[in-house]
N, C-alpha and C positions, 0 to 999 in steps of 0.2 A: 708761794710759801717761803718764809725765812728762816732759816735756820738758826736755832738756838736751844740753850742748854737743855730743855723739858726734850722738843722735839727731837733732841739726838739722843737722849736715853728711852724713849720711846724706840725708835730707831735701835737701838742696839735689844730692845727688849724681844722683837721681833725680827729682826737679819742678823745680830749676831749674839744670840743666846750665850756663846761660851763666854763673852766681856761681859753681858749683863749678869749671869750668875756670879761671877767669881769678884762682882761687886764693884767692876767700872764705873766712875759717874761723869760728866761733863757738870764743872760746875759756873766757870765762866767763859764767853765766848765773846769777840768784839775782834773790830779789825786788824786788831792789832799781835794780838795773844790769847791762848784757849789754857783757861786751865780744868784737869783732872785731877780725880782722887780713887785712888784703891786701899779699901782697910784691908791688911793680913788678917785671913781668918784662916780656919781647917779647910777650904774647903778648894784654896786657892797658894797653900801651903807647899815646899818642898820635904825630903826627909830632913830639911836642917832646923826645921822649924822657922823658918824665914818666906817672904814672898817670892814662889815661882818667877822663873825669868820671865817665863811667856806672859804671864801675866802682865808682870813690867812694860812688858815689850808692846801688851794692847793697848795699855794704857799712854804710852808713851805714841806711837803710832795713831791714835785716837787724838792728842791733840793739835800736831802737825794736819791727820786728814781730814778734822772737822774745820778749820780752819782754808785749807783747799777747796770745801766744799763750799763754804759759806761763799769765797771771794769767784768761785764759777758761776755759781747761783744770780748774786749779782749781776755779773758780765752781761746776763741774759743769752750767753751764746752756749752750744752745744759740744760739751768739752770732755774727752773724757779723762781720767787721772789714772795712775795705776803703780804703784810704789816696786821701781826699779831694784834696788839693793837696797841693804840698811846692815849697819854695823852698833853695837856697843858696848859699853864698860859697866861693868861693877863695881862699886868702891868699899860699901858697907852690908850688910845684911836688912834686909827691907821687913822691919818690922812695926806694925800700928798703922798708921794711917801716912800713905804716901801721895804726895801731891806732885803732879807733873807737868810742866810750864813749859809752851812751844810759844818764844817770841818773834817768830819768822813773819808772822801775816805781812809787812809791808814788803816782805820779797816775791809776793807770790803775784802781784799787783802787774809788775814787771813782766813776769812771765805769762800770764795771760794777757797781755796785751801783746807782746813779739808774738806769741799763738797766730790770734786770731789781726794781725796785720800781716804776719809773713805765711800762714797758711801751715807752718814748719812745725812739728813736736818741740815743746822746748823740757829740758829736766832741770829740776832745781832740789839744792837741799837743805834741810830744814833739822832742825835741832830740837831735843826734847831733853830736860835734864827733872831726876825726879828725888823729892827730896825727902825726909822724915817730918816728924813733928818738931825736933827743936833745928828745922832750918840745915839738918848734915845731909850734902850730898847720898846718895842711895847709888844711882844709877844712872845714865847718859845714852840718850840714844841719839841718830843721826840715820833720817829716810830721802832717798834720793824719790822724789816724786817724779814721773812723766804726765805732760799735758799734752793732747795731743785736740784739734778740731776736728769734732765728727763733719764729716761731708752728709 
């Protein structure tokens, strides 16, 4: 099975309900870069009338780990990932449709190969920056991934 955009909104439709309600999508995926989108509605809303961090924060985290997942999948080997620490910034109030762009995928290529030659966990970090409709930064995130090879 390959992973892409339909199959990981499926995917969230079913493991993780709270991203698919509050309106997560995967809309592009490829090796290189995953992008998502979340509209601000009520339902995914803070008291400021803005989008929830957390929300941010899955949507953000969704395109770094769909992106980890695709390039394990490939490997063909038995790996498993698991998001060590993660930090971010606010800059604007997240409102309307926010789109979020993780262009790490060719770092991740690295890392699963030192994996599975050195047998060793390796962590990498990957960046998610998310933006409005007319192109104004929103938000910034940054997930420290672990790879580790299943025995």
């Amino acid at each position: 099975m390959t992973v892409s955009p339909s199959k990981l909104n499926m995917f969230l439709m079913f493991k993780l309900p709270a991203a698919y309600f509050t309106g997560v999508r995967t809309k592009i995926l490829d090796s290189e870069h995953c992008v998502v989108t979340v509209k601000h509605r009520w339902i995914n809303q803070n008291p400021f009338k803005s989008m929830f961090w957390a929300v941010q924060g899955m949507a953000a985290e969704l395109t770094t780990g769909a992106l980890v997942m695709q390039k394990i999948k490939s490997s063909g080997q038995n790996i498993s990932m698991l998001v060590a620490s993660n930090n971010a910034s606010f800059t604007k109030k997240a409102t309307g449709i926010i789109t979020f762009v993780c262009q790490d995928g060719l770092k991740i290529d690295e890392a699963i190969k030192r994996t599975i030659e050195t047998g060793e966990g390796q962590t990498i970090w990957m960046h998610a920056i998310g933006t409005n409709t007319d192109n104004v930064k929103v938000s910034e995130f940054n997930f420290e991934w672990t790879l580790k090879l299943k025995q």
